[in-house]
Backbone as JSON Lines, residues from 0, in Angstrom:
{"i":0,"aa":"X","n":[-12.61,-21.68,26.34],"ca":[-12.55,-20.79,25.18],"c":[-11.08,-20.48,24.85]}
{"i":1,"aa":"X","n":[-11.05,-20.34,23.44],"ca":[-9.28,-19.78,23.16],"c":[-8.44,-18.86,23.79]}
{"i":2,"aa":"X","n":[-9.53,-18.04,24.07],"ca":[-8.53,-16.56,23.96],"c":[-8.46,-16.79,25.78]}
{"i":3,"aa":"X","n":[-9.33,-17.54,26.53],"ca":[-8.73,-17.73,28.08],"c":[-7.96,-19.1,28.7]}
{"i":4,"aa":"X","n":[-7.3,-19.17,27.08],"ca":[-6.29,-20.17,27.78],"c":[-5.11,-19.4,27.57]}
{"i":5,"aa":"X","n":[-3.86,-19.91,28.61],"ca":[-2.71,-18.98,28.55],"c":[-1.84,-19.17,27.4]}
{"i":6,"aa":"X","n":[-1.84,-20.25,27.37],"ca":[-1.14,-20.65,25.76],"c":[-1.44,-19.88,24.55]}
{"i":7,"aa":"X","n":[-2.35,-19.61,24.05],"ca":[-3.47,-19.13,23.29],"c":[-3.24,-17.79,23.43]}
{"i":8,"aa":"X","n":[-3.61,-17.06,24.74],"ca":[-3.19,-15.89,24.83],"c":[-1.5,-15.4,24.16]}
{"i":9,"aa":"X","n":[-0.99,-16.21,24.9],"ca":[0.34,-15.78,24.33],"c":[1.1,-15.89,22.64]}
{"i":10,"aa":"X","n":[0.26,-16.97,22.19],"ca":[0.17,-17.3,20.39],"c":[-0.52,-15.83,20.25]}
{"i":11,"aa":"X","n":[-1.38,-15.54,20.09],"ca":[-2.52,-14.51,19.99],"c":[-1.42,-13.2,19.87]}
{"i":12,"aa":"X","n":[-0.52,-12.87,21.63],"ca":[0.21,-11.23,21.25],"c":[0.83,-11.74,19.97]}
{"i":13,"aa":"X","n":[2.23,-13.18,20.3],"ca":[2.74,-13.52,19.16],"c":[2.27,-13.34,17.85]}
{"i":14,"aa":"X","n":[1.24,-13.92,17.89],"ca":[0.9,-13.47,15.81],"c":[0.72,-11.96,15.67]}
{"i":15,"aa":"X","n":[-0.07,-11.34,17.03],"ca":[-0.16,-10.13,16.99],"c":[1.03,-9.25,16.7]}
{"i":16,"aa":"X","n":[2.37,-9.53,17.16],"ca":[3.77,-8.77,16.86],"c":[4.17,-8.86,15.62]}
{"i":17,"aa":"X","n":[4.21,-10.6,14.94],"ca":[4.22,-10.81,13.93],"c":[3.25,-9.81,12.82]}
{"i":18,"aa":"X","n":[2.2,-9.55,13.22],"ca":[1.24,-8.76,12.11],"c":[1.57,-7.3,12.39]}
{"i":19,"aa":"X","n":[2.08,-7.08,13.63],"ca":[2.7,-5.37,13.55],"c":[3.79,-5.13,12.58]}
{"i":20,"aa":"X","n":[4.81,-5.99,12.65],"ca":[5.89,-6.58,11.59],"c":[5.15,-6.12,10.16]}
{"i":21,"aa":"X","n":[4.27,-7.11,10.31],"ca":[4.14,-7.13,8.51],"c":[3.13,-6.24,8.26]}
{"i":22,"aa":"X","n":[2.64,-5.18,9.19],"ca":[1.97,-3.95,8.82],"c":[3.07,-3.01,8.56]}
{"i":23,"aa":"X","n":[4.27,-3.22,9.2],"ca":[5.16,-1.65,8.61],"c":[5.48,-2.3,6.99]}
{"i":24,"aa":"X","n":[5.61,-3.97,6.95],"ca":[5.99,-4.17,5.64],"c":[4.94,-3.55,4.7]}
{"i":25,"aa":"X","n":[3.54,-3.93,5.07],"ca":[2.2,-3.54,4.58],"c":[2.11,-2.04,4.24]}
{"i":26,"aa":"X","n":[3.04,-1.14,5.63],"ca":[2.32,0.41,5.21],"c":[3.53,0.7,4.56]}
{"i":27,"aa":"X","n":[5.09,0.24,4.19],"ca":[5.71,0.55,3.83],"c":[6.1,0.8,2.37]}
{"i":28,"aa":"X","n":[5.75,-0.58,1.68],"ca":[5.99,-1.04,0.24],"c":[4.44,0.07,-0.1]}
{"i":29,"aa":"X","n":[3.43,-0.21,0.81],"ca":[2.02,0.67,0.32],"c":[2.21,2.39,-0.28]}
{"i":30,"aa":"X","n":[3.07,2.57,0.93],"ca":[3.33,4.27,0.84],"c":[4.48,4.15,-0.7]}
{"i":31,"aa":"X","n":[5.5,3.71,-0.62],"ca":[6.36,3.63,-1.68],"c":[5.23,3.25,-2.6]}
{"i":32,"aa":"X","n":[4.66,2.49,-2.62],"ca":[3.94,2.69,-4.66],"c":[3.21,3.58,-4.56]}
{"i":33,"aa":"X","n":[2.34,4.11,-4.07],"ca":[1.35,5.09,-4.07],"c":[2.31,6.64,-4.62]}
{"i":34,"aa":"X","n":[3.03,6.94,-3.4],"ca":[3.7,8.19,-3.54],"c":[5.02,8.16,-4.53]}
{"i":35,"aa":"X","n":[5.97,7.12,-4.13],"ca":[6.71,7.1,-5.33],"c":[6.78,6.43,-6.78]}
{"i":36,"aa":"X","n":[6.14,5.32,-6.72],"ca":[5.89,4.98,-7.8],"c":[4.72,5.13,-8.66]}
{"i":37,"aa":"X","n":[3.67,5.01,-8.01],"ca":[2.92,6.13,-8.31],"c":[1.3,5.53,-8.96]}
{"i":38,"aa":"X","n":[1.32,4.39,-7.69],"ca":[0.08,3.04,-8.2],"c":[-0.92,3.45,-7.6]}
{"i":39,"aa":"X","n":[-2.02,3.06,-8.09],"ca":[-3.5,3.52,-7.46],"c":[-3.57,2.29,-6.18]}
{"i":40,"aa":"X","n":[-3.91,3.36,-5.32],"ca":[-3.98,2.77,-3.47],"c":[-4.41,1.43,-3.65]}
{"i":41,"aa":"X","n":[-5.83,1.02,-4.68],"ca":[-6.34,-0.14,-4.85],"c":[-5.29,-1.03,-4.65]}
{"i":42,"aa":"X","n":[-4.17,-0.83,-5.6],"ca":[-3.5,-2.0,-6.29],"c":[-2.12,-2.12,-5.53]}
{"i":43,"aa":"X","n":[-1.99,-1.22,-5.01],"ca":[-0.78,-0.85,-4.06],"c":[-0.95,-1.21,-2.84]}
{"i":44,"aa":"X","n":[-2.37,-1.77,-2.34],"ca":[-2.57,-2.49,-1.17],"c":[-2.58,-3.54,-1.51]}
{"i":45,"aa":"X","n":[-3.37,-4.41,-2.66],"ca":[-2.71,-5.54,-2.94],"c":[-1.7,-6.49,-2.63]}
{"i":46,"aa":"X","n":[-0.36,-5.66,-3.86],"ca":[0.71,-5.86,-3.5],"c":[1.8,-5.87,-2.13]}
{"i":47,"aa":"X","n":[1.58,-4.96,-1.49],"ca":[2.05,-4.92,-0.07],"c":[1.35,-5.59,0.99]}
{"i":48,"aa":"X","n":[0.18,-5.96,0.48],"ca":[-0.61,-7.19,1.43],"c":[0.32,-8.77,0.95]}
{"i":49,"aa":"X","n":[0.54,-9.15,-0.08],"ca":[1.03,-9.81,-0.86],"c":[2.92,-10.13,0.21]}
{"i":50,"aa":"X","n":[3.49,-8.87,0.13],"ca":[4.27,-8.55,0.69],"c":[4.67,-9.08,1.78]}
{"i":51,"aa":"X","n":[3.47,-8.4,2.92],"ca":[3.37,-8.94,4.46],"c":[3.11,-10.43,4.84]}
{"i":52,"aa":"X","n":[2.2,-10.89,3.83],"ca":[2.15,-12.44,3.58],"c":[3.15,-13.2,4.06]}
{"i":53,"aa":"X","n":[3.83,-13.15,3.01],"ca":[5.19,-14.03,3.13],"c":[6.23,-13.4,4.24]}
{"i":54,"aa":"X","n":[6.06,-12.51,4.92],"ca":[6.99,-12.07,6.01],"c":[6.2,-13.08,7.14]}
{"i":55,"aa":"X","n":[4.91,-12.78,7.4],"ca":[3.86,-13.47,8.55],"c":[4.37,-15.0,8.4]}
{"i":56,"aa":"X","n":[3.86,-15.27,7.23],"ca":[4.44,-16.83,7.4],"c":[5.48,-17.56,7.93]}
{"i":57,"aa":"X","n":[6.56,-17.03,7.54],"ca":[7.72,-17.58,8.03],"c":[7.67,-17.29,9.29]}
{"i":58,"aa":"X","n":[7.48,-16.04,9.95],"ca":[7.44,-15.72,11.42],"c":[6.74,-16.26,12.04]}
{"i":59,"aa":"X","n":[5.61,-17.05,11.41],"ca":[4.43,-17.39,12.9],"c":[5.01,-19.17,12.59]}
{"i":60,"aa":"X","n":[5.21,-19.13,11.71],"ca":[5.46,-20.99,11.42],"c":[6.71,-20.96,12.6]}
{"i":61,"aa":"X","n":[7.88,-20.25,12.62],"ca":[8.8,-20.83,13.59],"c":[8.99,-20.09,14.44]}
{"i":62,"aa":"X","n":[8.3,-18.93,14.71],"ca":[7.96,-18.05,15.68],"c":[6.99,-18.25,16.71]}
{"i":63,"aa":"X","n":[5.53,-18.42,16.34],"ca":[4.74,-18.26,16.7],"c":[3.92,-19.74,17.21]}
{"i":64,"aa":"X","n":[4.03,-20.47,16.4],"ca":[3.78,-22.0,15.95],"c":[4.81,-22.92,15.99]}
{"i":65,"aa":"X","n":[6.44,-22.86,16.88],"ca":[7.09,-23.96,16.41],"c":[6.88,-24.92,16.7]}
{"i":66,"aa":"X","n":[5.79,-25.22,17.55],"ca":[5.68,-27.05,17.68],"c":[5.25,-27.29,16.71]}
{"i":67,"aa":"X","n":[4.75,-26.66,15.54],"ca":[3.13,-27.26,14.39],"c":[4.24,-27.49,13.58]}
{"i":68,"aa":"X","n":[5.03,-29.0,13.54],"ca":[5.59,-29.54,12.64],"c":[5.22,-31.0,12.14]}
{"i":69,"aa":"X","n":[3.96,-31.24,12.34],"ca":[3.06,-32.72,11.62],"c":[2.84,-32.18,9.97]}
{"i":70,"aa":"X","n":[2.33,-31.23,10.1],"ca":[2.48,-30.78,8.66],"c":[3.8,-30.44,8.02]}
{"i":71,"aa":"X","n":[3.89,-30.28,6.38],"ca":[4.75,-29.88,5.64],"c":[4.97,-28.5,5.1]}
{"i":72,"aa":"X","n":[5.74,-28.63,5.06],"ca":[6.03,-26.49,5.08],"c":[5.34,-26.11,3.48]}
{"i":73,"aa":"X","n":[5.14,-26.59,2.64],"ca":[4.19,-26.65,1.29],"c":[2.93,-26.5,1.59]}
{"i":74,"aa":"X","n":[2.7,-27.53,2.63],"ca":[1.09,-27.69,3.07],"c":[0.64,-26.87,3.95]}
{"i":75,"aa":"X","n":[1.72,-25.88,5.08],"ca":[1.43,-24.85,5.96],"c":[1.27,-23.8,5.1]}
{"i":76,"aa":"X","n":[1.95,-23.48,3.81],"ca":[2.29,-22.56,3.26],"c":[1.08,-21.83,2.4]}
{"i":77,"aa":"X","n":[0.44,-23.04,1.68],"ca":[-1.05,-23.05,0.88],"c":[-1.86,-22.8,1.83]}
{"i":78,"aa":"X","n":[-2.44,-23.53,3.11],"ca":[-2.74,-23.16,3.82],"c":[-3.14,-21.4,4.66]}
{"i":79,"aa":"X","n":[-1.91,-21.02,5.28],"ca":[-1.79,-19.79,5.29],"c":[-2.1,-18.82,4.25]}
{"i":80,"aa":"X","n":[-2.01,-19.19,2.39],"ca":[-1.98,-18.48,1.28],"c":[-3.46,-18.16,1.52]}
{"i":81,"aa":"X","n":[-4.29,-18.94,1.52],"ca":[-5.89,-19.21,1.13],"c":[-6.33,-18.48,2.12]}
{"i":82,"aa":"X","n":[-5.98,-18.65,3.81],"ca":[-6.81,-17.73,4.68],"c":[-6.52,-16.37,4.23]}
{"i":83,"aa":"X","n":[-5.02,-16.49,4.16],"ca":[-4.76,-14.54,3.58],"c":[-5.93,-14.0,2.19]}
{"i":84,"aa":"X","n":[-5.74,-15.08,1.1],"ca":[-6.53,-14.28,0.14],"c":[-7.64,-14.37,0.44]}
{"i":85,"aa":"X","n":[-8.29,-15.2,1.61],"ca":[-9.61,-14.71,1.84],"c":[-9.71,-13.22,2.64]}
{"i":86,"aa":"X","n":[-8.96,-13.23,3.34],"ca":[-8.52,-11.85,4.13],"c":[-8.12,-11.12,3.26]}
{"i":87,"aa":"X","n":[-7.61,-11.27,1.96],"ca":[-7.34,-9.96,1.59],"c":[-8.87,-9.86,0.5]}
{"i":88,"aa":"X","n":[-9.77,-10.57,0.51],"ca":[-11.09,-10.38,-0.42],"c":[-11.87,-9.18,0.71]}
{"i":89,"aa":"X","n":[-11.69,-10.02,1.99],"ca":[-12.59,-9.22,3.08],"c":[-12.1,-7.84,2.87]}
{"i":90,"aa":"X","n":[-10.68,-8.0,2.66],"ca":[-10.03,-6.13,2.95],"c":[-10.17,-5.69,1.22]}
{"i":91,"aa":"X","n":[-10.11,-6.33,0.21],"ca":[-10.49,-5.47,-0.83],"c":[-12.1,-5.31,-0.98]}
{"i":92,"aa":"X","n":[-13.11,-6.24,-0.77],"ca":[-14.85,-5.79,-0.35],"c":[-14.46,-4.42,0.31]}
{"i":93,"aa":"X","n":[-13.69,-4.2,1.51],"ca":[-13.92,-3.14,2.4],"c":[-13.29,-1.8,2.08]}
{"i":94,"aa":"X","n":[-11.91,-1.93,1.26],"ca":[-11.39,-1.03,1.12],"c":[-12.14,0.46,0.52]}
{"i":95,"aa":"X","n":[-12.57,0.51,-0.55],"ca":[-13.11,1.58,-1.24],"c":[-14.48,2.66,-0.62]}
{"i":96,"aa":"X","n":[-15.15,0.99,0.02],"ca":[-16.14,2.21,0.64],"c":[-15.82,3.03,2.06]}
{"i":97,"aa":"X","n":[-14.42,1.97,2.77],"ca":[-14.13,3.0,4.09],"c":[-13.38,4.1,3.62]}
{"i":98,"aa":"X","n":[-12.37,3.73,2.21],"ca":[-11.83,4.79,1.92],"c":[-12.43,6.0,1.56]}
{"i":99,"aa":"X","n":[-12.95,6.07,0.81],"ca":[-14.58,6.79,0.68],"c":[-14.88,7.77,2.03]}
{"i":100,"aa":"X","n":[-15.35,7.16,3.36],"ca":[-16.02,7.67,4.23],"c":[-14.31,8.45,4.81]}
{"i":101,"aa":"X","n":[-13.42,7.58,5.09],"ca":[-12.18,8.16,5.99],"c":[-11.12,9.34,4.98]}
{"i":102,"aa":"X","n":[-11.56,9.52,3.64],"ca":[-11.53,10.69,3.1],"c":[-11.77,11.6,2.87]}
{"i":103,"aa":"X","n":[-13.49,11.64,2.54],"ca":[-14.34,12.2,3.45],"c":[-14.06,12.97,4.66]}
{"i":104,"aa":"X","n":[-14.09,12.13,5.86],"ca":[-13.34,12.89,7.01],"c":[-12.24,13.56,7.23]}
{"i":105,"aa":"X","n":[-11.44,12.97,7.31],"ca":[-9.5,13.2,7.07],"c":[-9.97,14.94,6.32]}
{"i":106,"aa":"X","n":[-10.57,14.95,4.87],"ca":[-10.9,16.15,4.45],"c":[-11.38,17.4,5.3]}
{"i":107,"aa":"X","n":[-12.54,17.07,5.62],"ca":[-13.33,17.43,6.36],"c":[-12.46,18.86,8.24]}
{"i":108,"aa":"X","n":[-11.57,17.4,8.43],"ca":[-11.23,17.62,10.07],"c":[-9.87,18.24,9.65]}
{"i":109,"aa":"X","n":[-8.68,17.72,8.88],"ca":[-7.66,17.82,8.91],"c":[-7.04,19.49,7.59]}
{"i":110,"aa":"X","n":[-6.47,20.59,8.13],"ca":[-6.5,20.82,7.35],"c":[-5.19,20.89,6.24]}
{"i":111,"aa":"X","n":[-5.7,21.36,4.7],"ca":[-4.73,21.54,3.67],"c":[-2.95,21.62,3.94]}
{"i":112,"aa":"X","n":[-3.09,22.69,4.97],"ca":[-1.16,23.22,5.19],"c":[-1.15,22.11,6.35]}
{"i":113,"aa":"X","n":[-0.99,21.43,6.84],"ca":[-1.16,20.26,7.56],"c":[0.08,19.68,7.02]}
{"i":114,"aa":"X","n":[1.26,19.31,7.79],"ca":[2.19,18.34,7.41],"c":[2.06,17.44,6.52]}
{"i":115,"aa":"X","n":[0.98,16.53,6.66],"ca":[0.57,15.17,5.89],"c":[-0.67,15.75,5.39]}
{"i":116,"aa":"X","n":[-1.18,15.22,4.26],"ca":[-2.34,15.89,3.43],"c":[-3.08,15.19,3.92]}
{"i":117,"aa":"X","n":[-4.34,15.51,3.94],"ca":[-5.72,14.6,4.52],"c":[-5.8,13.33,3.18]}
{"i":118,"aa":"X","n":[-5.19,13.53,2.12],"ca":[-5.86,12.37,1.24],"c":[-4.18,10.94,1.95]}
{"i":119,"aa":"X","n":[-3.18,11.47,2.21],"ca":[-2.33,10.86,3.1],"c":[-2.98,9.48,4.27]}
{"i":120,"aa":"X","n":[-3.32,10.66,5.38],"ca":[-4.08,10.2,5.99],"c":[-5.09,9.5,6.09]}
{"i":121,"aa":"X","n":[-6.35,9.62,5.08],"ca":[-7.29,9.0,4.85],"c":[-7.11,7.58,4.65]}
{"i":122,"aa":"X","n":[-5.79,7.48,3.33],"ca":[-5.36,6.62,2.88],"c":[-5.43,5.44,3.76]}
{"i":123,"aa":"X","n":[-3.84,5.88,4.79],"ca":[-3.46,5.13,5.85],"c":[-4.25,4.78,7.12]}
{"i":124,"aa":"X","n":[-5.17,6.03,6.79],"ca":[-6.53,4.8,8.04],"c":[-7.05,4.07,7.37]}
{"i":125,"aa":"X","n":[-8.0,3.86,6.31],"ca":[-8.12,2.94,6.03],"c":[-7.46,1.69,5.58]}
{"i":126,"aa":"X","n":[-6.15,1.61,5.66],"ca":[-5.35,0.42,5.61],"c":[-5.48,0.09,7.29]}
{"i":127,"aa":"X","n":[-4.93,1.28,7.53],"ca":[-4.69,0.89,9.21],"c":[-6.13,-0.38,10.13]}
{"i":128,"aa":"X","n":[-7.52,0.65,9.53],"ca":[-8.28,-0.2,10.36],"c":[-8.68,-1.83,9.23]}
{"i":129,"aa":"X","n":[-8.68,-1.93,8.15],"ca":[-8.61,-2.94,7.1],"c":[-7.74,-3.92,7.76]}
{"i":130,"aa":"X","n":[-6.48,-3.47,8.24],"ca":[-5.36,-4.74,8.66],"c":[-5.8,-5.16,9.97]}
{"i":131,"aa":"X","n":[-6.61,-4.15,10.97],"ca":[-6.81,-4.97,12.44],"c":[-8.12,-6.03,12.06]}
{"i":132,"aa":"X","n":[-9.29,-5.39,10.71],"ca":[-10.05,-6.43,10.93],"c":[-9.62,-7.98,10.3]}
{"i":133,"aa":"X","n":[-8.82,-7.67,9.6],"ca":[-8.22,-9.13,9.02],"c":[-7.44,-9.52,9.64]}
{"i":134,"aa":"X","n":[-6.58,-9.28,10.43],"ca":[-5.44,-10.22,11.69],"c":[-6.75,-10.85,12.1]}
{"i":135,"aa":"X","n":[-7.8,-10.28,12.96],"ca":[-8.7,-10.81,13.64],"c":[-9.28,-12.4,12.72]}
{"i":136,"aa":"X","n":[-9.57,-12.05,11.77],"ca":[-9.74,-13.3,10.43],"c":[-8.38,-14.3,10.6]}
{"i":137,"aa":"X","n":[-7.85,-13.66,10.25],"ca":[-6.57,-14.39,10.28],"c":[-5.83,-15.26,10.86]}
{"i":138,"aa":"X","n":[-5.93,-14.43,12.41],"ca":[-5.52,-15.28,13.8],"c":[-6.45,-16.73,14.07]}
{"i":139,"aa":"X","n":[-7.79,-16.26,13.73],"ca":[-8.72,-17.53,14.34],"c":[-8.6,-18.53,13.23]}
{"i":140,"aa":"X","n":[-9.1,-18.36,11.65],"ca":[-8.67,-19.31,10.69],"c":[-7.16,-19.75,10.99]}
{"i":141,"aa":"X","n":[-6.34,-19.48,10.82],"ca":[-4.94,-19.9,10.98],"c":[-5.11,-21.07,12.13]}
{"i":142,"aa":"X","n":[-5.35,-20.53,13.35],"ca":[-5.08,-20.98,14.36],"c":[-5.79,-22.3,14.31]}
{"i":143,"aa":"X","n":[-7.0,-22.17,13.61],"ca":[-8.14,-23.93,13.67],"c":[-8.2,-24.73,12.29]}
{"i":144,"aa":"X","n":[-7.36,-23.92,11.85],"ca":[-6.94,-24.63,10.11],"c":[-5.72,-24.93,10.04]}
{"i":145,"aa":"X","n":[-4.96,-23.74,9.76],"ca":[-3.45,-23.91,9.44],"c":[-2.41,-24.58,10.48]}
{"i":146,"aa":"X","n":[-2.46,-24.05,11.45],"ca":[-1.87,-24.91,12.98],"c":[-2.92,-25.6,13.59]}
{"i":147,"aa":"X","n":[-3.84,-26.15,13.5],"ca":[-4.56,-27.08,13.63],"c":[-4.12,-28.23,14.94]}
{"i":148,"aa":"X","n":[-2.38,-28.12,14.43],"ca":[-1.61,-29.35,14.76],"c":[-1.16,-29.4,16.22]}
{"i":149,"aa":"X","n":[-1.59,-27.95,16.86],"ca":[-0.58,-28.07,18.3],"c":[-1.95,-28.1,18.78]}
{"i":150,"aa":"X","n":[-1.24,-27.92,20.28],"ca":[-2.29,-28.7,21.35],"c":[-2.4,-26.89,21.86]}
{"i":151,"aa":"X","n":[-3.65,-26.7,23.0],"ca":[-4.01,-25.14,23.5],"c":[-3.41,-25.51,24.87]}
């Protein structure tokens, strides 16, 4: 199985650091449109998903993946594009209704004079848990599609 070979394991933290990376890019550019510029969360995850994209790529292609050079960096690139926008379909299907429930809560538990506002919070959990279920997407498509090319 993948995840009990050592090789594998160690690709696996690797993309995993790589996707911590492109979650501060993810919660970063996210928080800047929302609060300062002033975009609805929908569309502001989008874009900062969009964002982290192209940071992941480059990092796992010669980071994470540098033997996977049979392919062409065009053809890794499309590749990687397509699993993400399927990952980001899975995380826009999911977004609204967890946001929904983790606003809900956040409301609920956290209160008003509270440093960070519960609609803050709400926000950023549901990005937060949205991005672990799509690395999970991500890591395994990538790994049997996009790098295809190295050996486990």
């Amino acid at each position: 199985m993948i995840i009990s070979n050592r090789k594998e394991q160690k690709r696996f933290v690797k993309f995993g650091m790589v996707g911590a990376f492109g979650a501060v890019i993810d919660f970063g550019v996210f928080n800047l449109l929302i609060h300062f510029i002033k975009f609805k969360p929908f569309h502001a995850s989008i874009i900062s998903f969009i964002c982290a994209v192209f940071s992941n790529f480059l990092l796992n292609r010669y980071w994470t993946y540098p033997d996977s050079r049979t392919k062409r960096f065009q053809q890794q690139f499309i590749q990687f594009s397509v699993v993400s926008l399927i990952g980001l379909g899975i995380r826009s299907l999911l977004f609204n209704p967890i946001e929904k429930i983790l606003l809900l809560i956040a409301n609920q538990i956290i209160p008003a004079s509270f440093v960070l506002t519960p609609t803050f919070i709400g926000y950023n959990l549901t990005l937060a848990f949205l991005i672990l279920v799509v690395m999970f997407w991500n890591f395994f498509a990538n790994r049997f599609w996009t790098y295809n090319d190295v050996s486990g």
